[in-house]
C-alpha positions as a Python dict, from the first residue, in 0.01 Angstrom:
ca = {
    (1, 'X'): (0, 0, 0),
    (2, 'X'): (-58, -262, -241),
    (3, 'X'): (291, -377, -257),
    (4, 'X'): (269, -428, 108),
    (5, 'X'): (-18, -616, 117),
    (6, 'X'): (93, -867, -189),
    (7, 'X'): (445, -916, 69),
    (8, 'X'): (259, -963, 357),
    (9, 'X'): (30, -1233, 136),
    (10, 'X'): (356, -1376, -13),
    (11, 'X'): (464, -1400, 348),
    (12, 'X'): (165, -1595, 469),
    (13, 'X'): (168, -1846, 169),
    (14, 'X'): (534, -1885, 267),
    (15, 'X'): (396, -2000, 611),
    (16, 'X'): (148, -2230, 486),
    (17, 'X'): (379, -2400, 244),
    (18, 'X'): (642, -2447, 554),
    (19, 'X'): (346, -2599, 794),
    (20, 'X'): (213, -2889, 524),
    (21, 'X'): (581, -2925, 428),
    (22, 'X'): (608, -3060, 800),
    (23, 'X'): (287, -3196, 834),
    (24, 'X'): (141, -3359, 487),
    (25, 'X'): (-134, -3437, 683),
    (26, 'X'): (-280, -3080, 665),
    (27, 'X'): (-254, -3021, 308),
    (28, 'X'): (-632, -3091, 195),
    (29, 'X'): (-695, -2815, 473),
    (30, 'X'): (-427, -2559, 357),
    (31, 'X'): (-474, -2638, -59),
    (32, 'X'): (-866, -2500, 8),
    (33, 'X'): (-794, -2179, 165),
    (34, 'X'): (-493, -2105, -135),
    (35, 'X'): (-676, -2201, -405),
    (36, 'X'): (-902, -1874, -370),
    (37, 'X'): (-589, -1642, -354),
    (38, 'X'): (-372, -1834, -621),
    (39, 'X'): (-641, -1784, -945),
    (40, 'X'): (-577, -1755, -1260),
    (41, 'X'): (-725, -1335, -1212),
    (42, 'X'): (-462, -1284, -931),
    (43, 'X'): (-119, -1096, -951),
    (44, 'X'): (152, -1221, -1106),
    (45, 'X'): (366, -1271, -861),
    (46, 'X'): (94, -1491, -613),
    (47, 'X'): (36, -1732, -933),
    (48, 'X'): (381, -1797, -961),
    (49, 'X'): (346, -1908, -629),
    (50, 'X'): (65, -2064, -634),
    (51, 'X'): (179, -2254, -975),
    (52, 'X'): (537, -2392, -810),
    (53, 'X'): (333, -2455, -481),
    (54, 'X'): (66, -2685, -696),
    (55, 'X'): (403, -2850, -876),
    (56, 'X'): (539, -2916, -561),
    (57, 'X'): (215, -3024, -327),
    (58, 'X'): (171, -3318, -633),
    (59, 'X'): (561, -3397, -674),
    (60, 'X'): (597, -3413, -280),
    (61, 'X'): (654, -3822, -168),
    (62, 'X'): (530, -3800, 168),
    (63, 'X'): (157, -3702, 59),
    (64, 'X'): (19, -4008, -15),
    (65, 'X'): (-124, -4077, -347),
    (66, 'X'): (-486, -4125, -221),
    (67, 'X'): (-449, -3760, -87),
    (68, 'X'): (-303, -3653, -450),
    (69, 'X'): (-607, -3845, -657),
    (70, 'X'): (-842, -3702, -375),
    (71, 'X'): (-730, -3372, -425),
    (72, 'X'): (-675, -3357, -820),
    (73, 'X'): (-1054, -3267, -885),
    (74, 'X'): (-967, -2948, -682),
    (75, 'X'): (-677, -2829, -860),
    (76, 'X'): (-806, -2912, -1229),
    (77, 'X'): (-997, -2601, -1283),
    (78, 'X'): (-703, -2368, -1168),
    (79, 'X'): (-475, -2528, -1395),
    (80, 'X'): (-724, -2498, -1701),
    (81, 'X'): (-737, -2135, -1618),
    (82, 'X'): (-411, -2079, -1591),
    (83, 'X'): (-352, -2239, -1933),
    (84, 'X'): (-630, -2060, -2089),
    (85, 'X'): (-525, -1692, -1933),
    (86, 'X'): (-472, -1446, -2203),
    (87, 'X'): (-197, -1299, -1982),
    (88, 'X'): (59, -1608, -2057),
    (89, 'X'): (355, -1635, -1805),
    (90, 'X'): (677, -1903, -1882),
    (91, 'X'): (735, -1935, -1522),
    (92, 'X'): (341, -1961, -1436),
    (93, 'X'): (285, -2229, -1767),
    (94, 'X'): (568, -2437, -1683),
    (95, 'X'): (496, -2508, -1349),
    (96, 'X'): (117, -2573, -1478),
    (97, 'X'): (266, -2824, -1740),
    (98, 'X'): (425, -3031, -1419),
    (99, 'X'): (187, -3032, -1212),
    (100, 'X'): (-29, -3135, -1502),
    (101, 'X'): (229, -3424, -1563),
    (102, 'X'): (206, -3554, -1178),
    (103, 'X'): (-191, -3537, -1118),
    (104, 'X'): (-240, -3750, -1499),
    (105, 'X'): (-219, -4058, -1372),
    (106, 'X'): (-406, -3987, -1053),
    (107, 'X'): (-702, -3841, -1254),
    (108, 'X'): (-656, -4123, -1494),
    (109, 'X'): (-689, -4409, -1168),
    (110, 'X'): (-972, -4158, -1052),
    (111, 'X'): (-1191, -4242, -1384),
    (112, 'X'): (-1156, -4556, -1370),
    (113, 'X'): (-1317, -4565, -1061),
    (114, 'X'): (-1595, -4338, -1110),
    (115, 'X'): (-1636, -4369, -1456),
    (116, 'X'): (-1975, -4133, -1430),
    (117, 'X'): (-1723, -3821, -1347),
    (118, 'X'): (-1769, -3674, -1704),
    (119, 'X'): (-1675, -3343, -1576),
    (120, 'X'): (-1351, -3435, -1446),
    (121, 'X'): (-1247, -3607, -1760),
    (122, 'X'): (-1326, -3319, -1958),
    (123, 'X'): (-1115, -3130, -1783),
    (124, 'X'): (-851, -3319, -1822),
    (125, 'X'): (-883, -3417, -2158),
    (126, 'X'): (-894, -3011, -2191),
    (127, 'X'): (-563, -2926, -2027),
    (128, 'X'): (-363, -3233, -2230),
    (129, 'X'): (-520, -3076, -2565),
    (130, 'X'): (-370, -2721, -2472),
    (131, 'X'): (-69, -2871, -2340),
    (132, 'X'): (4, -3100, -2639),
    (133, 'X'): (-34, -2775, -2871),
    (134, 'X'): (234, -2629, -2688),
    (135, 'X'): (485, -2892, -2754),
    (136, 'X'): (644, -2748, -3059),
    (137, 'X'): (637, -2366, -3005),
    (138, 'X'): (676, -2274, -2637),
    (139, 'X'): (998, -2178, -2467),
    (140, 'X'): (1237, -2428, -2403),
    (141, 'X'): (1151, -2438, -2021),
    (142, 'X'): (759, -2532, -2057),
    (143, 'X'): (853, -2764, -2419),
    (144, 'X'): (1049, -2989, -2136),
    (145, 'X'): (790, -3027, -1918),
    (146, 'X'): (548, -3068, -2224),
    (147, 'X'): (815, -3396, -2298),
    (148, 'X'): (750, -3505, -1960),
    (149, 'X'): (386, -3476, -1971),
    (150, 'X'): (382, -3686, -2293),
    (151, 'X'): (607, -3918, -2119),
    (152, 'X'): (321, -3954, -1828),
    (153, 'X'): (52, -3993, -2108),
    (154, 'X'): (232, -4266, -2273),
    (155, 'X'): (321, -4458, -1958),
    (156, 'X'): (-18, -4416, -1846),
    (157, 'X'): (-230, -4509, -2182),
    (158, 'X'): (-12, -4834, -2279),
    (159, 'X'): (-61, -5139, -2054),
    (160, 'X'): (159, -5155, -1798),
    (161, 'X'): (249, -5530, -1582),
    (162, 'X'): (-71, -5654, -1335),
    (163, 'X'): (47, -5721, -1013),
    (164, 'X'): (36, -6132, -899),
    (165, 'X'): (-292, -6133, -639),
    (166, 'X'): (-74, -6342, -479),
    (167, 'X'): (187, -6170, -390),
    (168, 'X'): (146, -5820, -151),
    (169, 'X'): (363, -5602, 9),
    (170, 'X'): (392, -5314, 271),
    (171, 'X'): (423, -5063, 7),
    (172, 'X'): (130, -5156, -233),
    (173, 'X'): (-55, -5444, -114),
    (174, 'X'): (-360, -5428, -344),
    (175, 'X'): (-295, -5159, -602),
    (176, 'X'): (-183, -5274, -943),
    (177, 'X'): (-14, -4967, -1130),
    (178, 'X'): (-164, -4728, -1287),
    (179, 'X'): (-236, -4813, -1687),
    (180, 'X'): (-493, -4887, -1949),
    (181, 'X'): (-443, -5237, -1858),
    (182, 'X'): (-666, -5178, -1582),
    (183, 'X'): (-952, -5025, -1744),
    (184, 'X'): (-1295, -5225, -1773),
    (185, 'X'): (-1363, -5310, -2086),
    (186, 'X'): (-1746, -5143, -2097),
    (187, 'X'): (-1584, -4823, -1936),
    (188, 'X'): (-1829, -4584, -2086),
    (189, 'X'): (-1575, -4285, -2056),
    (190, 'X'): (-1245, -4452, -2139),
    (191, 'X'): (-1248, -4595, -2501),
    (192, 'X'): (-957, -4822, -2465),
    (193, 'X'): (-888, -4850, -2845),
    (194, 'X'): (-847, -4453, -2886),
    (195, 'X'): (-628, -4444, -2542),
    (196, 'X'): (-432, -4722, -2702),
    (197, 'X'): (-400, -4505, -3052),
    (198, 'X'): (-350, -4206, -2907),
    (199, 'X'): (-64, -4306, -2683),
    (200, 'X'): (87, -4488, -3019),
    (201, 'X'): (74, -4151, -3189),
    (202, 'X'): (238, -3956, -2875),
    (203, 'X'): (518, -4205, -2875),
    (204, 'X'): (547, -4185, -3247),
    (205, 'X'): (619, -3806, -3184),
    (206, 'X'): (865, -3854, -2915),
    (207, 'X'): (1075, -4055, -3144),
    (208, 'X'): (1038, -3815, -3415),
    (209, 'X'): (1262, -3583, -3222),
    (210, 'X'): (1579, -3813, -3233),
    (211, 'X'): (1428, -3936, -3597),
    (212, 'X'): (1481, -3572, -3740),
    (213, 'X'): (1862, -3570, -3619),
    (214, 'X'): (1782, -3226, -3396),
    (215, 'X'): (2079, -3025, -3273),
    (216, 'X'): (1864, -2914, -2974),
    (217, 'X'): (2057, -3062, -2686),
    (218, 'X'): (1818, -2935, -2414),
    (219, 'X'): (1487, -3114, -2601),
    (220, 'X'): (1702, -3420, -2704),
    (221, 'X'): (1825, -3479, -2398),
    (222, 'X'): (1456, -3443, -2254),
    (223, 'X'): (1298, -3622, -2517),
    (224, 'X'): (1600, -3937, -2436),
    (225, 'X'): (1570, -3897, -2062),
    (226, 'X'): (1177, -3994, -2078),
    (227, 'X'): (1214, -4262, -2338),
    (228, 'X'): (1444, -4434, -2097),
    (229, 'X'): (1198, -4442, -1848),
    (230, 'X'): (956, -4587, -2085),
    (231, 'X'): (1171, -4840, -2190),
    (232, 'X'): (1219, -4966, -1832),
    (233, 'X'): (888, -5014, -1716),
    (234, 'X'): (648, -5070, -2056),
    (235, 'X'): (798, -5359, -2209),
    (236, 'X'): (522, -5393, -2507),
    (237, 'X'): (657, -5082, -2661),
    (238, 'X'): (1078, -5087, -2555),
    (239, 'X'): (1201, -5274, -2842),
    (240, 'X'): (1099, -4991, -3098),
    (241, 'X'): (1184, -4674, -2887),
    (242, 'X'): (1526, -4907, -2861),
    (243, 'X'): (1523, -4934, -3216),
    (244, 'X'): (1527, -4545, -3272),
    (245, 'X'): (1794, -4507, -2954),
    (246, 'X'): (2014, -4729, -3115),
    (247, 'X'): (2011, -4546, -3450),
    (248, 'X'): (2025, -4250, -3357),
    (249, 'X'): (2403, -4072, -3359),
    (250, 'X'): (2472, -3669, -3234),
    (251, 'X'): (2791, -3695, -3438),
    (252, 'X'): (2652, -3768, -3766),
    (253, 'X'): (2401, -3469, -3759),
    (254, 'X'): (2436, -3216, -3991),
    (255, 'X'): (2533, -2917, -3765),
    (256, 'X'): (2789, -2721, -4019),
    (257, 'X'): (3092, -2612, -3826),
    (258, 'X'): (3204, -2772, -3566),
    (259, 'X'): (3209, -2472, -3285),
    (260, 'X'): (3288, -2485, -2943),
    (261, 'X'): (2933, -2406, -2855),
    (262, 'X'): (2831, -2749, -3078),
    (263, 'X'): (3041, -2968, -2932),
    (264, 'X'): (2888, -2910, -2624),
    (265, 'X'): (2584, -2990, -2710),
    (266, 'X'): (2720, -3339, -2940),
    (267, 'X'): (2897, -3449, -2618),
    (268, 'X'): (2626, -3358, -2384),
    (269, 'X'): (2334, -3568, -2639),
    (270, 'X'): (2645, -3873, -2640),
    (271, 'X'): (2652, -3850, -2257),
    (272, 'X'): (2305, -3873, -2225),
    (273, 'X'): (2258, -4178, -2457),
    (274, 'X'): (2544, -4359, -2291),
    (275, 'X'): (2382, -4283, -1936),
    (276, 'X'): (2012, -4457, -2032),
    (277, 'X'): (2194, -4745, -2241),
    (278, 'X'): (2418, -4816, -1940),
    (279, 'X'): (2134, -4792, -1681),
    (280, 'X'): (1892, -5051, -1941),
    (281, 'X'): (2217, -5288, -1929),
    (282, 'X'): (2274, -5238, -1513),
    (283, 'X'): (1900, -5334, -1473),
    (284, 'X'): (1854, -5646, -1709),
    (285, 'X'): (2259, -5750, -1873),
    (286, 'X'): (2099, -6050, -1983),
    (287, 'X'): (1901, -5800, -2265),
    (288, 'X'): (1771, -5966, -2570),
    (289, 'X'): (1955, -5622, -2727),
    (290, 'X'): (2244, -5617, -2491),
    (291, 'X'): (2523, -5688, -2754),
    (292, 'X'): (2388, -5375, -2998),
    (293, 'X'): (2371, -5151, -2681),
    (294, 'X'): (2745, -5187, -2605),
    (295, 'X'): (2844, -5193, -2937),
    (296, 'X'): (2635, -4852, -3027),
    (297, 'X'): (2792, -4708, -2675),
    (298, 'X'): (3153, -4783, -2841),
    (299, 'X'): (3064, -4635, -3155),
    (300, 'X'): (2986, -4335, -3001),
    (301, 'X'): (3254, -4247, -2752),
    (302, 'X'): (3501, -4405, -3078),
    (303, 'X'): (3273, -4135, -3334),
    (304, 'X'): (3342, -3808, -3081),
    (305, 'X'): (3701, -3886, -3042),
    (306, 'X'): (3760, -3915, -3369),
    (307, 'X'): (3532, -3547, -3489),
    (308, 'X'): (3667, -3412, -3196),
    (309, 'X'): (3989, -3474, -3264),
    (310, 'X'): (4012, -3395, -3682),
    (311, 'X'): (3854, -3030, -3541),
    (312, 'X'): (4111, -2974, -3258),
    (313, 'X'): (4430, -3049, -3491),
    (314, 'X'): (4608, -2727, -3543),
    (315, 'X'): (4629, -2586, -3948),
    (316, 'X'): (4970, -2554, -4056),
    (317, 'X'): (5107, -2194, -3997),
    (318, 'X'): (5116, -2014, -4314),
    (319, 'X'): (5443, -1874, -4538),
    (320, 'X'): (5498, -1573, -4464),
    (321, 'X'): (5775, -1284, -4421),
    (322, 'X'): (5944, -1225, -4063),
    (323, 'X'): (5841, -852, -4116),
    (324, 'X'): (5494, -929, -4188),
    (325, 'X'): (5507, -723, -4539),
    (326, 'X'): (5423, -949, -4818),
    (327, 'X'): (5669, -828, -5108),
    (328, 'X'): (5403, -790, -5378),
    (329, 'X'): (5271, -519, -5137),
    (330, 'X'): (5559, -313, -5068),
    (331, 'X'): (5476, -81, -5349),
    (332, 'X'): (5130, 21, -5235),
    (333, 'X'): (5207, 40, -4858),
    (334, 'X'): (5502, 248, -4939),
    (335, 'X'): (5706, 91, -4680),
    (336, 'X'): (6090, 221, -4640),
    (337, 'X'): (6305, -46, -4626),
    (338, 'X'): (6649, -3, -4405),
    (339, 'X'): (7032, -1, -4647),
    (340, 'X'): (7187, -282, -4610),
    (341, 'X'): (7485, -301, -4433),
    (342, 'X'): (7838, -290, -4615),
    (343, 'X'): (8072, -525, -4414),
    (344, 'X'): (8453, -453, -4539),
    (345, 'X'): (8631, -738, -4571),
    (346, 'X'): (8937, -795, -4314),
    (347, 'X'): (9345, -717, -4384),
    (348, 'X'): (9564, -960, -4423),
    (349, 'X'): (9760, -1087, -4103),
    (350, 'X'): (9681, -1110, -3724),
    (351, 'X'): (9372, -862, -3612),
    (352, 'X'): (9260, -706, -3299),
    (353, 'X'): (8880, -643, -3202),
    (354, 'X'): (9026, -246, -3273),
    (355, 'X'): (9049, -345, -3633),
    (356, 'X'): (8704, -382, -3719),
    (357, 'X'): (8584, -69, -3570),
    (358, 'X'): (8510, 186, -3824),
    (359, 'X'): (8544, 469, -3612),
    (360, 'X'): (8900, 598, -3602),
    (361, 'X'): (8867, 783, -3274),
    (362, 'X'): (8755, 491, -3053),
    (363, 'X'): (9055, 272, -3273),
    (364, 'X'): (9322, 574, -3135),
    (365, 'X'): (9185, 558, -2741),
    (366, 'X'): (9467, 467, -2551),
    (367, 'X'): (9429, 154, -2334),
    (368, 'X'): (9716, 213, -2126),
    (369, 'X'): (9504, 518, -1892),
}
């Protein structure tokens, strides 16, 4: 009976997600009435739902984003309890860890606003502790999203461009975005200094992941995949995470034998390198950098040919007998070798094929019948 009810609840979520999913309009009204069934005490399988439903809701680009900041205080305390449930899901985490990652900045613009909203700050502040403790320990699935959320708390805590007063468009005509750039001085909740340090440190352990030359394709990749959106839209700190890009080399790691399953992951990390530095030089080619980015793309497509190819070139076959028996073995293997054959040698004069036959009854067979 229970089974049937959690289907028939899985059914009606199903529903709800589908309605907002056509109408954004109605997802304050629908996010109320799920948040109840969706808790961090409900079955597994509803907050999985309700955690990819949250990560979607915040991702989704037609709810606009004075919907999402109006709606983060809502969804906070769900997410702290789902990080703080003793009964730890990946699935359930990871989805908590993005929609952690889209509703930072929102919360972020939100304090800045109403900088007496202690409460929501805390919260917060509570879920990027727990997440940031996560970082180096969880699966591989929520330590990706962990790189992401990092990613978001960089972008967010170092000061991003102001927008010119003077110049407004359709899309955001008075909004500057989101960053500590925008923060009051006197904010009583938002110590700029400590946002500014903190951020510094967060970056600093970004970089440490290319730094200590990891073979870990899936949180390299990651970790390179943020930094290239960091690079591209905070300009006071994309000359040092350029600095580490541009030094940092998959083929000179120290990964022991060069296996199948390596070079996979060496020309997937070279790939991904490649991609960002080609994007940063399609957006700005007149780069300060520009020249060291092509060369360091050269290097490494000329650095994986070359590895690639000393490991691919075949080892010379080795000596050995067309039997297979080595000759100091013979002995202990006991193997019979076959008599050689005595060949006579032929008569003197003219010969027929008749003459070389041993056997004198074929030689005697008369032709003529």
């Amino acid at each position: 009976m229970a089974q049937v009810d959690l289907k028939e609840q899985l059914t009606q979520l199903e529903a709800a997600r589908n309605l907002v999913l056509s109408d954004a309009a109605l997802y304050p009204q629908v996010l109320q009435g799920i948040l109840p069934i969706i808790g961090a005490n409900a079955r597994l399988d509803l907050r999985r739902w309700g955690a990819d439903f949250l990560a979607e809701t915040f991702a989704n680009t037609t709810l606009p984003s004075d919907q999402k900041e109006q709606l983060a205080g809502t969804v906070l305390p769900t997410l702290n309890e789902y990080l703080g449930n003793d009964a730890q899901d990946v699935a359930v985490i990871k989805s908590t860890v993005q929609t952690a990652s889209s509703l930072y900045p929102f919360v972020f613009r939100h304090i800045i606003h109403h900088p007496n909203d202690t409460a929501m700050w805390d919260q917060i502040t509570a879920i990027k502790h727990n997440i940031l403790q996560r970082m180096d320990t969880a699966p591989h699935p929520v330590r990706v999203c962990c790189i992401k959320f990092v990613q978001k708390v960089v972008h967010t805590q170092t000061p991003g461009p102001i927008a010119d007063p003077r110049v407004r468009t359709a899309f955001r005509p008075e909004r500057n975005e989101t960053s500590i750039a925008i923060v009051p001085r006197t904010h009583p909740l938002l110590s700029i200094p400590n946002l500014e340090a903190e951020a510094s440190g967060l970056l600093d352990r970004l970089l440490t992941v290319l730094q200590d030359d990891s073979d870990d394709a899936i949180l390299v990749n990651a970790t390179i995949n943020c930094l290239g959106i960091l690079i591209r839209s905070r300009p006071t700190i994309a000359n040092k995470i350029l600095e580490t890009l541009l030094n940092f080399n998959p083929i000179k790691i120290d990964h022991g034998p060069l296996t199948p399953t390596m070079r996979v992951k060496i020309k997937s990390m070279e790939r991904t390198t490649r991609a960002v530095l080609i994007n940063l030089l399609k957006r700005n080619p007149n780069h300060p950098l520009a020249g060291k980015m092509q060369q360091h793309m050269e290097r490494l497509a000329q650095n994986c040919i070359e590895a690639f190819d000393a490991s691919s070139r075949k080892r010379a076959l080795p000596v050995e007998p067309i039997d297979g028996l080595d000759n100091a073995k013979r002995a202990k293997l006991s193997v019979e070798t076959p008599p050689l054959i005595k060949i006579p040698p032929l008569p003197d004069g003219p010969i027929s094929y008749f003459n070389c036959i041993l056997s004198q009854k074929i030689s005697d067979c008369p032709l003529s019948t």
